[in-house]
mmJSON file of the N, C-alpha and C atoms, coordinates in Angstrom:
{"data_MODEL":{"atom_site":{
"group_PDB":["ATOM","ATOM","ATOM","ATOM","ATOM","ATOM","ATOM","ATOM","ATOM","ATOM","ATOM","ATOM","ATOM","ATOM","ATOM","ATOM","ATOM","ATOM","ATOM","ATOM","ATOM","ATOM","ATOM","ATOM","ATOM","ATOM","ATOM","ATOM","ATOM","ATOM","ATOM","ATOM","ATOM","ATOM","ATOM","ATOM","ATOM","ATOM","ATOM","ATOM","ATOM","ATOM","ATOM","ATOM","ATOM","ATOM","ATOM","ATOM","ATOM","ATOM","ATOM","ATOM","ATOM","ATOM","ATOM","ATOM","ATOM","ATOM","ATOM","ATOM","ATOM","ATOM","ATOM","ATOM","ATOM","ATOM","ATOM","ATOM","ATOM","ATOM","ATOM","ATOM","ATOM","ATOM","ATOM","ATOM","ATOM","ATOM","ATOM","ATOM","ATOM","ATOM","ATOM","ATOM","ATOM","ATOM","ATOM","ATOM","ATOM","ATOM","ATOM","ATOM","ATOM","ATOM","ATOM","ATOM","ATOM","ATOM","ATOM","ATOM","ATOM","ATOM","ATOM","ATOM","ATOM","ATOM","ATOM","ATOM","ATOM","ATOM","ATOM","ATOM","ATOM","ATOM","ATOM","ATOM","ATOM","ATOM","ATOM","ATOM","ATOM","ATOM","ATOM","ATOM","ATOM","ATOM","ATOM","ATOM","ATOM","ATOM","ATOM","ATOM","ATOM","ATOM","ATOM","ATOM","ATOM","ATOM","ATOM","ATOM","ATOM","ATOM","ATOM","ATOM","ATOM","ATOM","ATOM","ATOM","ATOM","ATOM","ATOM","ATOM","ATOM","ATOM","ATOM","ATOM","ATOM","ATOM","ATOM","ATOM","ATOM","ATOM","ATOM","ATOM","ATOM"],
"id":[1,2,3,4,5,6,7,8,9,10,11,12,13,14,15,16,17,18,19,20,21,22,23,24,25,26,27,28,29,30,31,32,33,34,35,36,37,38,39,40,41,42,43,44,45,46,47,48,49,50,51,52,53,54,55,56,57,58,59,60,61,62,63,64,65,66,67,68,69,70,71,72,73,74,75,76,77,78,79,80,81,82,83,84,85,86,87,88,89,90,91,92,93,94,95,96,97,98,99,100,101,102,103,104,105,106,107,108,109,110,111,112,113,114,115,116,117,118,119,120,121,122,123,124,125,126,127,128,129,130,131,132,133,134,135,136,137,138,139,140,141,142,143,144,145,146,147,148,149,150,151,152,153,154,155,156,157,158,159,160,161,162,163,164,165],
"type_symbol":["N","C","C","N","C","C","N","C","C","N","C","C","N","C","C","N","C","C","N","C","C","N","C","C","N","C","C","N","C","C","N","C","C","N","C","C","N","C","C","N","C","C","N","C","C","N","C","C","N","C","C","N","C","C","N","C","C","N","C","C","N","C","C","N","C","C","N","C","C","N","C","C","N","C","C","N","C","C","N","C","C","N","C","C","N","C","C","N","C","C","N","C","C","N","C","C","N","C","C","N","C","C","N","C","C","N","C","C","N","C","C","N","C","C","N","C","C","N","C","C","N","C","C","N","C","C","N","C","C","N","C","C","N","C","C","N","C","C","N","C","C","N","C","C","N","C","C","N","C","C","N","C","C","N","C","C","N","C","C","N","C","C","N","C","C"],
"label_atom_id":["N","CA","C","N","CA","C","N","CA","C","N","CA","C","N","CA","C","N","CA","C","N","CA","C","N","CA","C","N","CA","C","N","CA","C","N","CA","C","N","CA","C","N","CA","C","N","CA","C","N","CA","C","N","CA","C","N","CA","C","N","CA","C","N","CA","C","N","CA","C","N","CA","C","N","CA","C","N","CA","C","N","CA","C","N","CA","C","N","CA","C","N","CA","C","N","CA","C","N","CA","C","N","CA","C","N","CA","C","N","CA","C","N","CA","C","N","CA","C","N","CA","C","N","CA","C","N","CA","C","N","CA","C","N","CA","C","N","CA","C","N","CA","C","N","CA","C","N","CA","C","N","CA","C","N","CA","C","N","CA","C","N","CA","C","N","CA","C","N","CA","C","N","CA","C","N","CA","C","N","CA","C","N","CA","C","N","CA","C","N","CA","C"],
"label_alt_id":[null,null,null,null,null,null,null,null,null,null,null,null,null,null,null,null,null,null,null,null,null,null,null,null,null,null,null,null,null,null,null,null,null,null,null,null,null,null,null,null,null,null,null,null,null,null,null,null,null,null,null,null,null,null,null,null,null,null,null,null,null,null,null,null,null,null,null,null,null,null,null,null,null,null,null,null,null,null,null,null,null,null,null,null,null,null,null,null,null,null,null,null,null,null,null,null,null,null,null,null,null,null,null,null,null,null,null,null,null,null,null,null,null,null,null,null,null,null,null,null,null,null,null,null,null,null,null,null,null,null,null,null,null,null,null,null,null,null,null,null,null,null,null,null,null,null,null,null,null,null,null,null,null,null,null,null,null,null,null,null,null,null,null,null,null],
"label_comp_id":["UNK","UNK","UNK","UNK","UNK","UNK","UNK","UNK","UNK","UNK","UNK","UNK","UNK","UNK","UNK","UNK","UNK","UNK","UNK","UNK","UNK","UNK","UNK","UNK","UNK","UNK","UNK","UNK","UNK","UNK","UNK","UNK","UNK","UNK","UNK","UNK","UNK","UNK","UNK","UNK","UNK","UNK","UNK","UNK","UNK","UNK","UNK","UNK","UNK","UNK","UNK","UNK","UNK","UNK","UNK","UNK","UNK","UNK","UNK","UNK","UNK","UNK","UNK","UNK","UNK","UNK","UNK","UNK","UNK","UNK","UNK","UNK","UNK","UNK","UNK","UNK","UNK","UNK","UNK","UNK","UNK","UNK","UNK","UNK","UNK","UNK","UNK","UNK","UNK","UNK","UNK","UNK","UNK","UNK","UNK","UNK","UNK","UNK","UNK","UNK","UNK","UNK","UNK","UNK","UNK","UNK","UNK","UNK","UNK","UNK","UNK","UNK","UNK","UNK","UNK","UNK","UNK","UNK","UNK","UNK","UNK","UNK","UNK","UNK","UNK","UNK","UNK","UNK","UNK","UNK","UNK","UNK","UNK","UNK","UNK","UNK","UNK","UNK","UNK","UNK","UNK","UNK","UNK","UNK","UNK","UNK","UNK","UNK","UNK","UNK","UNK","UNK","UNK","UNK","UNK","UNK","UNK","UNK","UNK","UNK","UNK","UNK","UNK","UNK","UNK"],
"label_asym_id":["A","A","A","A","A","A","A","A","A","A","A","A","A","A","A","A","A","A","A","A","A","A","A","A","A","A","A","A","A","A","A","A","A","A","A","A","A","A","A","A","A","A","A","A","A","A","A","A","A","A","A","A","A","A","A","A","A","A","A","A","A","A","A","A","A","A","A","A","A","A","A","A","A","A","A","A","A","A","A","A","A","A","A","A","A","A","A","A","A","A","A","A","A","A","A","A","A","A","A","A","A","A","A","A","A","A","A","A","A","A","A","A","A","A","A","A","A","A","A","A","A","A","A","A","A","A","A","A","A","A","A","A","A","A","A","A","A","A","A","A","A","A","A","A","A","A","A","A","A","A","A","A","A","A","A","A","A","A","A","A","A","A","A","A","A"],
"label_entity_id":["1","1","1","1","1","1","1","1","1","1","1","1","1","1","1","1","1","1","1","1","1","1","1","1","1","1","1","1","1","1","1","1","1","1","1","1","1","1","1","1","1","1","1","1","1","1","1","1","1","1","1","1","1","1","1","1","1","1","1","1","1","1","1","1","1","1","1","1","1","1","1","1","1","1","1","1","1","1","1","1","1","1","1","1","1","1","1","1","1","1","1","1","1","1","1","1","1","1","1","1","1","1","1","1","1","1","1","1","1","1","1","1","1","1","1","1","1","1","1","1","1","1","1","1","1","1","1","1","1","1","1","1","1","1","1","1","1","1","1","1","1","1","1","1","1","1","1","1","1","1","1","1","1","1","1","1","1","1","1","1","1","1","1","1","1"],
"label_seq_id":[1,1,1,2,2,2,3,3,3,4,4,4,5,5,5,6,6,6,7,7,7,8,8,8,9,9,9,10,10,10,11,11,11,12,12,12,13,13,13,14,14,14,15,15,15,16,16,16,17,17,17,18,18,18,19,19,19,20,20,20,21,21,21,22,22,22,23,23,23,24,24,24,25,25,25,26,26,26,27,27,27,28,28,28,29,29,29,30,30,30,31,31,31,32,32,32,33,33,33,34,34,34,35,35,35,36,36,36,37,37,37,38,38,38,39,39,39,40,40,40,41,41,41,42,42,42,43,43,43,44,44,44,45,45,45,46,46,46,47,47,47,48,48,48,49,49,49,50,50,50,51,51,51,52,52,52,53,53,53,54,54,54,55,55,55],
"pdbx_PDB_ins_code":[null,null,null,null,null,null,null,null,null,null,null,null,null,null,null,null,null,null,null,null,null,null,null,null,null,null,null,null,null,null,null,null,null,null,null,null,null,null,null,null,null,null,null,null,null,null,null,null,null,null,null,null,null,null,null,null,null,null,null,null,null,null,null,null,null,null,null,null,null,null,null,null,null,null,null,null,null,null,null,null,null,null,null,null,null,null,null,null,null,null,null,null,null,null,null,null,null,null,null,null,null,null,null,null,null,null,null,null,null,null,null,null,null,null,null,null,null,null,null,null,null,null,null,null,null,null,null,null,null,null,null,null,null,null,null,null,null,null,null,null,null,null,null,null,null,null,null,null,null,null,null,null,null,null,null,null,null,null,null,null,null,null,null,null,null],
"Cartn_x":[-8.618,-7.697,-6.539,-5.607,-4.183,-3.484,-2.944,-2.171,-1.478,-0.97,0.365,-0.011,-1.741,-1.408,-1.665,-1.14,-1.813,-0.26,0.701,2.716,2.414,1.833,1.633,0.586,-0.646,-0.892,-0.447,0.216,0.95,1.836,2.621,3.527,3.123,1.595,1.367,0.915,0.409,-0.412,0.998,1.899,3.198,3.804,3.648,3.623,2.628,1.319,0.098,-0.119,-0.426,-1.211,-2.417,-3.464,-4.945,-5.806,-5.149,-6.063,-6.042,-6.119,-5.777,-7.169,-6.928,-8.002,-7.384,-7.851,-7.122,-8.028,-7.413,-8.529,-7.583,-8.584,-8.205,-7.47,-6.337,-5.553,-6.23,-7.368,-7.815,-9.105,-9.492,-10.733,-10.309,-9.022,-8.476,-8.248,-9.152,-9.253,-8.691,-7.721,-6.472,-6.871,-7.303,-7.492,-6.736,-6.443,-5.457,-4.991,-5.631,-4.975,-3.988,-3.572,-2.632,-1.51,-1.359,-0.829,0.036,-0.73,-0.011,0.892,0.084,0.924,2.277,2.546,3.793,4.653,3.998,4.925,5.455,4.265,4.931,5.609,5.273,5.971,6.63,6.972,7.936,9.118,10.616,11.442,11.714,10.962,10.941,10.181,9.764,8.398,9.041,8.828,9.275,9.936,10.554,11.832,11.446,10.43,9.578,8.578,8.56,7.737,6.241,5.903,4.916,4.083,4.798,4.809,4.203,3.196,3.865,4.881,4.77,3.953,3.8,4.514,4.55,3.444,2.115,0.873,-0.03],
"Cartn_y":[14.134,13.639,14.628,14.073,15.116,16.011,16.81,17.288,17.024,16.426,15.725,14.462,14.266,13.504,13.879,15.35,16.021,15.752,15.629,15.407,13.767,12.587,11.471,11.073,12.076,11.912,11.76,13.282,13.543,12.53,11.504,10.608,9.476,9.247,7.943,8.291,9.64,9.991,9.936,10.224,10.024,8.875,7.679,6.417,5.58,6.359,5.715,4.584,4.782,3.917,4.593,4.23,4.815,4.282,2.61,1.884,2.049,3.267,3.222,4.191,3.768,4.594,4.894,6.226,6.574,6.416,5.964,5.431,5.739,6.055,6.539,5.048,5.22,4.171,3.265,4.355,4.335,3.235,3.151,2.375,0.806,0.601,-0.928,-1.622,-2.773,-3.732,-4.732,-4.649,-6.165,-6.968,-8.781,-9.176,-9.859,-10.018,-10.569,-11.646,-12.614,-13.415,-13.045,-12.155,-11.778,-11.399,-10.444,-10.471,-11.757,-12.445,-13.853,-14.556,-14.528,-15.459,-14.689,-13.361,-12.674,-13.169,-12.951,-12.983,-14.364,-15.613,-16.783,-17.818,-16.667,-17.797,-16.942,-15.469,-14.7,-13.863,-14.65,-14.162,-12.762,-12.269,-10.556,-9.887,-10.495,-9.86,-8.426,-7.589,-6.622,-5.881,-6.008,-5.219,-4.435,-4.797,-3.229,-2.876,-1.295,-0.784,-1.127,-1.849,-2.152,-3.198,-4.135,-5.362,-5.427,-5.865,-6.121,-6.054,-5.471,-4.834,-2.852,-2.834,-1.325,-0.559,-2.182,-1.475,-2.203],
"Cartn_z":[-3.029,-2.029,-1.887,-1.731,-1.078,-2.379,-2.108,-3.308,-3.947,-3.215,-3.748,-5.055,-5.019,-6.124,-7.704,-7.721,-9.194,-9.933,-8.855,-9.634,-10.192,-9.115,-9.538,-10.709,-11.211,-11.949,-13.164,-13.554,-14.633,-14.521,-13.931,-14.072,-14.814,-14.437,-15.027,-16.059,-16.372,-17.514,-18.628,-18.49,-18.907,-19.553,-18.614,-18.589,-19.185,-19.426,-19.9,-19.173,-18.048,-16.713,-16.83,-17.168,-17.154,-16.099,-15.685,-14.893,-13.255,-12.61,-11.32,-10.167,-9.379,-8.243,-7.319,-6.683,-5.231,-4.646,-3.65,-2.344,-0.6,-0.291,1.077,2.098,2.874,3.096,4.647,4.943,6.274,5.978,4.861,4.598,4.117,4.164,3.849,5.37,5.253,5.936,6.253,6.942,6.998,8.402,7.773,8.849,9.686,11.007,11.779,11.675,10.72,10.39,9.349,9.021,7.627,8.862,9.092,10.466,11.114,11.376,12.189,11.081,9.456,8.336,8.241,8.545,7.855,9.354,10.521,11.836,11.457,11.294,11.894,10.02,9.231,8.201,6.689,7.667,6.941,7.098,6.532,7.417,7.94,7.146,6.801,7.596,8.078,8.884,9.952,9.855,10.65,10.143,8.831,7.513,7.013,6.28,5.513,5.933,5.342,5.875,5.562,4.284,3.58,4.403,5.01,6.146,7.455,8.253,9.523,10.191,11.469,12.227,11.625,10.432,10.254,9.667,9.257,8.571,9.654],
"occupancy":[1.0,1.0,1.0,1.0,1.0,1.0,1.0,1.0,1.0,1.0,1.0,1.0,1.0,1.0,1.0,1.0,1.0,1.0,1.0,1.0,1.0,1.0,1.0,1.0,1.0,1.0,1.0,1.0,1.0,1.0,1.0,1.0,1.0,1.0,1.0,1.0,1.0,1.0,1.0,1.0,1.0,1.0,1.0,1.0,1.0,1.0,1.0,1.0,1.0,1.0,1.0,1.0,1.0,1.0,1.0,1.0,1.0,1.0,1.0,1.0,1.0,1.0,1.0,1.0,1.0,1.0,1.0,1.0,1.0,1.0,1.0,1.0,1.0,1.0,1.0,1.0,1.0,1.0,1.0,1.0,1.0,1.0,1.0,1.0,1.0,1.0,1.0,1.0,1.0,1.0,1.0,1.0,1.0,1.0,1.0,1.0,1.0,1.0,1.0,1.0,1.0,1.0,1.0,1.0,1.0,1.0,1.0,1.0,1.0,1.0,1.0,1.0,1.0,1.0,1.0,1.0,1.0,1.0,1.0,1.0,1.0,1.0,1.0,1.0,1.0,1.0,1.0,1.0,1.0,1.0,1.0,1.0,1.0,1.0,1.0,1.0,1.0,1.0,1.0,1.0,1.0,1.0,1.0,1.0,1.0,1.0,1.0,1.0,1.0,1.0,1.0,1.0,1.0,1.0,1.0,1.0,1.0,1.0,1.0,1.0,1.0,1.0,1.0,1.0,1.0],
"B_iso_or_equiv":[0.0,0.0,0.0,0.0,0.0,0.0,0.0,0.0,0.0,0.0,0.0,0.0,0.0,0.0,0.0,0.0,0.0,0.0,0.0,0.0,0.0,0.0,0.0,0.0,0.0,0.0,0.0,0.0,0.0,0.0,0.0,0.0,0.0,0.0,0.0,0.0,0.0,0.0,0.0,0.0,0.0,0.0,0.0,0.0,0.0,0.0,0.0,0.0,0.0,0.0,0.0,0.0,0.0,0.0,0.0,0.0,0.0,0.0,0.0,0.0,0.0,0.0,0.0,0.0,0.0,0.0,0.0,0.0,0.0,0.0,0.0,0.0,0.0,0.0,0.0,0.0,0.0,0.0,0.0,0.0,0.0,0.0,0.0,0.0,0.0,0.0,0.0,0.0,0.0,0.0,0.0,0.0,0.0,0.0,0.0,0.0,0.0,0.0,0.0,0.0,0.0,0.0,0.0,0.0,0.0,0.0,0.0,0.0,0.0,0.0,0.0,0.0,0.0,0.0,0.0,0.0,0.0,0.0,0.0,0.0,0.0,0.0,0.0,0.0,0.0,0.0,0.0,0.0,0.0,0.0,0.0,0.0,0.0,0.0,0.0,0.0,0.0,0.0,0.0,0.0,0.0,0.0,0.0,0.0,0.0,0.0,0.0,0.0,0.0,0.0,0.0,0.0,0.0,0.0,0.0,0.0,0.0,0.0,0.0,0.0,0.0,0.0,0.0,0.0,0.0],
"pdbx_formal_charge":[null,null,null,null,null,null,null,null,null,null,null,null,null,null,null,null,null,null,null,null,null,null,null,null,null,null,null,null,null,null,null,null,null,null,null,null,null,null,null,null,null,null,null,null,null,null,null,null,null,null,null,null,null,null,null,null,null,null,null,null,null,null,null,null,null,null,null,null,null,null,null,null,null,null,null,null,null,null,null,null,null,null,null,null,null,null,null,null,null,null,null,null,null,null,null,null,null,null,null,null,null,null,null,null,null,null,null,null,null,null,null,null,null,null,null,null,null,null,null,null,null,null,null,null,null,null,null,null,null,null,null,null,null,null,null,null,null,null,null,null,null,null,null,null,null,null,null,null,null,null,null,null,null,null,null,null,null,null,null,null,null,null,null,null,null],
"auth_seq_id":[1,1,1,2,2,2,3,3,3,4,4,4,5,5,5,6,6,6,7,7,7,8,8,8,9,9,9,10,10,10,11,11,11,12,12,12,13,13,13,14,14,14,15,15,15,16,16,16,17,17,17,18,18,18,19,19,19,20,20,20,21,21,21,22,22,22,23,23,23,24,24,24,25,25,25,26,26,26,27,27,27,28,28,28,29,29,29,30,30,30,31,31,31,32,32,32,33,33,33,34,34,34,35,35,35,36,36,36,37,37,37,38,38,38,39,39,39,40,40,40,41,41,41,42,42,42,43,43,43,44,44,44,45,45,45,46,46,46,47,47,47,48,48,48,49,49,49,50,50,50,51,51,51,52,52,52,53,53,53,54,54,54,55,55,55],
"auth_comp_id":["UNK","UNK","UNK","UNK","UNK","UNK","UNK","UNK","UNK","UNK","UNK","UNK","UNK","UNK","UNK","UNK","UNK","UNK","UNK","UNK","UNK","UNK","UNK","UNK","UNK","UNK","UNK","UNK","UNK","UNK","UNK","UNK","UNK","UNK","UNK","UNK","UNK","UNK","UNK","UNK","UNK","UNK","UNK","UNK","UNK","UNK","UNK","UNK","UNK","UNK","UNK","UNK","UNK","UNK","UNK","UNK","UNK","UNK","UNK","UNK","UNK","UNK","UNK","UNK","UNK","UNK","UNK","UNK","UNK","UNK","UNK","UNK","UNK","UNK","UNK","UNK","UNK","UNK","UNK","UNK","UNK","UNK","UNK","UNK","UNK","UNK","UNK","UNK","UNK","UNK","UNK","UNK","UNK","UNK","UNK","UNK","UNK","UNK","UNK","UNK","UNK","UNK","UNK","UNK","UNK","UNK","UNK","UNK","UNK","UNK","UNK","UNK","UNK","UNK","UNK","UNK","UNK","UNK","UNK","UNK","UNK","UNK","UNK","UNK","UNK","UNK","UNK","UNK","UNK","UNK","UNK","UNK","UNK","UNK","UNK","UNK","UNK","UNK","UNK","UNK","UNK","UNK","UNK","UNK","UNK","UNK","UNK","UNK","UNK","UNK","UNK","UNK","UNK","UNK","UNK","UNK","UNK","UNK","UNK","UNK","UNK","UNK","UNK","UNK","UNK"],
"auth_asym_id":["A","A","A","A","A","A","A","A","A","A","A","A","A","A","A","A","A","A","A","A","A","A","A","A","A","A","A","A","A","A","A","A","A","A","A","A","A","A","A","A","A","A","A","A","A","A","A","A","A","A","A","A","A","A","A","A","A","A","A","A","A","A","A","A","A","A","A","A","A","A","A","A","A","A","A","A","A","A","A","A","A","A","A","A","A","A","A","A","A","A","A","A","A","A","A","A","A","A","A","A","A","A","A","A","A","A","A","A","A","A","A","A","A","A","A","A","A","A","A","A","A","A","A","A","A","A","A","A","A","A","A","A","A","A","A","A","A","A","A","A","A","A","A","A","A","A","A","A","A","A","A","A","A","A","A","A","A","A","A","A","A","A","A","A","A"],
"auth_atom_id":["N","CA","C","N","CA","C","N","CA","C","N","CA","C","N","CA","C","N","CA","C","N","CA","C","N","CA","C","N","CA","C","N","CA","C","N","CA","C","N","CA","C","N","CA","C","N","CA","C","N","CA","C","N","CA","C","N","CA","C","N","CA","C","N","CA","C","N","CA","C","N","CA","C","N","CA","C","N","CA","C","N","CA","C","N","CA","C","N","CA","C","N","CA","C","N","CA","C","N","CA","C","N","CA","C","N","CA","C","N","CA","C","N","CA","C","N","CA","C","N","CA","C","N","CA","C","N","CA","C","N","CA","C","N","CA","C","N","CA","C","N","CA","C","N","CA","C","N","CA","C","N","CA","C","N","CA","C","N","CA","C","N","CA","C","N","CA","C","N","CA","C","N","CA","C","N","CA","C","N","CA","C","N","CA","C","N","CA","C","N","CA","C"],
"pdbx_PDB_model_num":[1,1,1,1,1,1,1,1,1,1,1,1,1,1,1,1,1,1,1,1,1,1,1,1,1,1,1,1,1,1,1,1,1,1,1,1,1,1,1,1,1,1,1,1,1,1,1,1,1,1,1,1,1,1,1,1,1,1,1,1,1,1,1,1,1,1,1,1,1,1,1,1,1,1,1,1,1,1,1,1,1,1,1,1,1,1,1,1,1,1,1,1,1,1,1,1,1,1,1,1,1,1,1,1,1,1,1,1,1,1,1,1,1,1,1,1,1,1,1,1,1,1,1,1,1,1,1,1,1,1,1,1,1,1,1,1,1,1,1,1,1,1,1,1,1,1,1,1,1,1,1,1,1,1,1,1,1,1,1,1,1,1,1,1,1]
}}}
């Protein structure tokens, strides 16, 4: 994957996080109903970037 994750390795290898996978962000599947639960029953909805509508 990208380069950038040989600095994040050594971090966790650091940390002793052993349990992790990189996975490409394009192959995660969010269905529209997740979507509608954050719009219609989270006040946040629109705040982060992690959130609806920004993923």
């Amino acid at each position: 994957m990208a380069s950038g994750h040989a600095a994040l390795d050594e971090l966790f290898q650091t940390k002793d996080y052993t349990d992790y996978k990189w996975i490409n962000p394009k192959e995660i599947i969010v269905s529209q109903w997740a979507r509608m639960k954050c719009m219609f029953g989270c006040g946040e909805y629109g705040n982060n970037a992690s959130c609806p509508p920004n993923v």
